[in-house]
VMD Tcl script that draws the C-alpha trace (Angstrom):
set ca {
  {65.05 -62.47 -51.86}
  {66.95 -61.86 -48.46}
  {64.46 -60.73 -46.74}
  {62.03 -64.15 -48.11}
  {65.07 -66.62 -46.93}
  {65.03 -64.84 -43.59}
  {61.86 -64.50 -42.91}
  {61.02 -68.69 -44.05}
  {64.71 -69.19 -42.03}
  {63.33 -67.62 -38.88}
  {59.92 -69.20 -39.31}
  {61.24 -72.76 -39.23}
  {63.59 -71.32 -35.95}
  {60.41 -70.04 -33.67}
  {58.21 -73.66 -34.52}
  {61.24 -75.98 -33.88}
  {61.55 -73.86 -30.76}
  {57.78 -74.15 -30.01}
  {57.74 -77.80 -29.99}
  {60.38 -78.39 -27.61}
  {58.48 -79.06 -23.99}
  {59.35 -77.52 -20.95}
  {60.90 -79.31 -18.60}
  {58.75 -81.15 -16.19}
  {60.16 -79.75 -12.91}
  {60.51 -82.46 -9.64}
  {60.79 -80.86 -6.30}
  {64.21 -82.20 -4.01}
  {64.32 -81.93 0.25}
  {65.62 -83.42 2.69}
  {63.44 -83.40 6.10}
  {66.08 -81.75 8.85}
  {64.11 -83.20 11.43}
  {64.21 -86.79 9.50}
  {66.75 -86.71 7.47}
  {64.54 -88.39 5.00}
  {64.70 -87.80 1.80}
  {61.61 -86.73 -0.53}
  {61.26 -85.98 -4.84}
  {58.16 -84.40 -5.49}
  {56.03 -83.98 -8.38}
  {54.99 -81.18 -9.33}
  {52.43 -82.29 -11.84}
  {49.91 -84.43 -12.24}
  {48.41 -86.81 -15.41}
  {44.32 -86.08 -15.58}
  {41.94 -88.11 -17.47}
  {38.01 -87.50 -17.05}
  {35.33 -88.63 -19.05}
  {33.37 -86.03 -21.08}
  {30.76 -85.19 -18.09}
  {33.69 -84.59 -15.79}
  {31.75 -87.00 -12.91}
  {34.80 -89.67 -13.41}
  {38.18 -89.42 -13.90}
  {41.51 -90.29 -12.49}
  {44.85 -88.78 -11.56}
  {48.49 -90.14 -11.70}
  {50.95 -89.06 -9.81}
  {54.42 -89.69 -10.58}
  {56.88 -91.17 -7.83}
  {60.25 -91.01 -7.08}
  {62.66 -91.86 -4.42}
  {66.45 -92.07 -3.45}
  {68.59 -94.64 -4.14}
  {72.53 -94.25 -3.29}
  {71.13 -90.62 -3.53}
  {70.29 -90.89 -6.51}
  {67.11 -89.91 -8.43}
  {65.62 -93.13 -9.39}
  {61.32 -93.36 -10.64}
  {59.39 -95.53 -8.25}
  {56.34 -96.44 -10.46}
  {53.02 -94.06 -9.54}
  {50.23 -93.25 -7.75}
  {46.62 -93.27 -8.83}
  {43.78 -91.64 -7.36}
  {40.64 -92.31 -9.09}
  {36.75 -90.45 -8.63}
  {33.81 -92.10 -9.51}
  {34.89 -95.11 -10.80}
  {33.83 -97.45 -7.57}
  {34.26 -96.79 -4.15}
  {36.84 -98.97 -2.91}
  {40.11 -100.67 -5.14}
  {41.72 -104.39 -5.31}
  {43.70 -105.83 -8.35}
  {43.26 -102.33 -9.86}
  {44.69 -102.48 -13.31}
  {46.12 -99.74 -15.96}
  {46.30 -100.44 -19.30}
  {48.54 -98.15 -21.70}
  {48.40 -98.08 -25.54}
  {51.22 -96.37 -27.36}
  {50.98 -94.73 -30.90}
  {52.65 -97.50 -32.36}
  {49.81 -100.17 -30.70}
  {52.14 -101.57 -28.36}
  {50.73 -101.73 -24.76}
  {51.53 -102.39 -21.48}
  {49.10 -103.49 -18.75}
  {50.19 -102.89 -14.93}
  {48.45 -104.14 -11.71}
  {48.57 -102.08 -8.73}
  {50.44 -103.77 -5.66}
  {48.98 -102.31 -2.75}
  {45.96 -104.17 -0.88}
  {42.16 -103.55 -0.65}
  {40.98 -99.77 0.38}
  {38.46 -98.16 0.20}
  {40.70 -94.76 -0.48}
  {40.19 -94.48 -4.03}
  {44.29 -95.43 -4.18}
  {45.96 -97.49 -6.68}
  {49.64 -98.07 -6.47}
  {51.48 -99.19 -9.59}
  {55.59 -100.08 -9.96}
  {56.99 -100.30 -13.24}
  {59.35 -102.34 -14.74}
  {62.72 -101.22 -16.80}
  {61.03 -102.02 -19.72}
  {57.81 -100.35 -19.08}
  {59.68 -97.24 -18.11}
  {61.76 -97.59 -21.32}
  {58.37 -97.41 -23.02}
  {56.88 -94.52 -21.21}
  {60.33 -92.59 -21.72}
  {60.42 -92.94 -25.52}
  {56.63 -93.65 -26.96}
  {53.59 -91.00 -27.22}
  {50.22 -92.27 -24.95}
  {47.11 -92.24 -27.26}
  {44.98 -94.37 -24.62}
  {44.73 -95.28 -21.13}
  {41.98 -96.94 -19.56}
  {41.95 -97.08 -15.46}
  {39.86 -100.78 -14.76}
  {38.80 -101.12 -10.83}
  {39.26 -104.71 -10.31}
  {36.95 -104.67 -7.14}
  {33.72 -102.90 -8.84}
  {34.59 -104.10 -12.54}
  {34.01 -100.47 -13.39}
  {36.17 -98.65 -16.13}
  {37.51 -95.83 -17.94}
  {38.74 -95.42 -21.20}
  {40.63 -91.71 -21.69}
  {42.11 -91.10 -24.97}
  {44.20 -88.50 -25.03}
  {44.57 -84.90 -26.27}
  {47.54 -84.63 -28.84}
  {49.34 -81.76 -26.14}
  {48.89 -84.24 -23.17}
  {50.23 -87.47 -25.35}
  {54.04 -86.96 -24.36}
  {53.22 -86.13 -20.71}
  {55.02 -89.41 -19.36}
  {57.61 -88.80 -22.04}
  {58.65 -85.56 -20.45}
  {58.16 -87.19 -16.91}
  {60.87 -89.34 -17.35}
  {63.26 -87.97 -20.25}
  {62.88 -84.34 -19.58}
  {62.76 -83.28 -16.07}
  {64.85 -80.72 -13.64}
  {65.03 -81.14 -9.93}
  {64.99 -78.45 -7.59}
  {65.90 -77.98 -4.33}
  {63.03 -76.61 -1.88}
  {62.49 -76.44 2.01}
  {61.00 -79.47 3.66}
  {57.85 -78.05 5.29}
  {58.45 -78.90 9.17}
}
mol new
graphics top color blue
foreach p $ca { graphics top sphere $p radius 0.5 }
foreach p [lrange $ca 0 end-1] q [lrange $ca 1 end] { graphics top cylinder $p $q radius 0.2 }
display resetview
């Protein structure tokens, strides 16, 4: 009977443990030369299509503020999904069905570049709901794309923003 309430005891230990996520790491320096300050991703959000010829890639930003750690929206790159960008929009759908739709702020290019702030209250969403759906529309070609996402990717933003470490690196010069 002991060794039954340790072994179900130590079972229910290792799968809490499992489903706690790793931190999502953000790189710190501060440019000698500069003194500018600069937090860095270290990893990116992917969504493709199933042929892998479109897809898009979202960036995380970050800057100082009173030297302070503060998010400054993100950037998206997109590929194959028309060749230049202007009133770019994101739309996000949360498990529950809530959504939020953002419009990227920078001009016309021809880059593949979409720029995107967020508000408190969109952030408040990203830190605290799962992502089942984003879809990427390029408001200069009209062209789309719809990414639903894998269950392991769905708290990506959640982690972003609620579960991250910063650490301190050399500026390369």
């Amino acid at each position: 009977m002991k060794k039954t309430i340790f072994l179900v005891s130590a079972l229910i230990t290792l799968n809490a443990y499992s489903q706690i996520a790793k931190p999502y790491l953000i790189e710190h320096c501060i440019d000698k030369m500069t003194d500018r300050e600069y937090f860095l991703s270290s990893k990116n959000f992917v969504g493709t299509n199933t042929q892998k010829t479109q897809g898009f890639i979202i960036t995380p930003a970050f800057k100082s503020v009173n030297e302070k750690m503060v998010q400054n929206g993100f950037i998206l790159k997109n590929v194959g999904i028309g060749n230049c960008d202007e009133n770019d929009s994101l739309i996000i759908l949360f498990e529950d069905d809530t959504k939020v739709e953002i419009t990227m702020w920078n001009k016309f290019n021809c880059e593949s570049k979409a720029y995107f702030n967020l508000t408190e209250s969109q952030l408040e969403l990203l830190k605290s709901k799962k992502i089942t759906t984003i879809r990427f529309n390029n408001g200069y070609t009209y062209n789309s794309l719809t990414y639903n996402l894998k269950k392991e990717e769905q708290g990506f933003f959640i982690n972003v923003y609620s579960n991250n470490v910063i650490k301190e690196v050399k500026c390369d010069n």
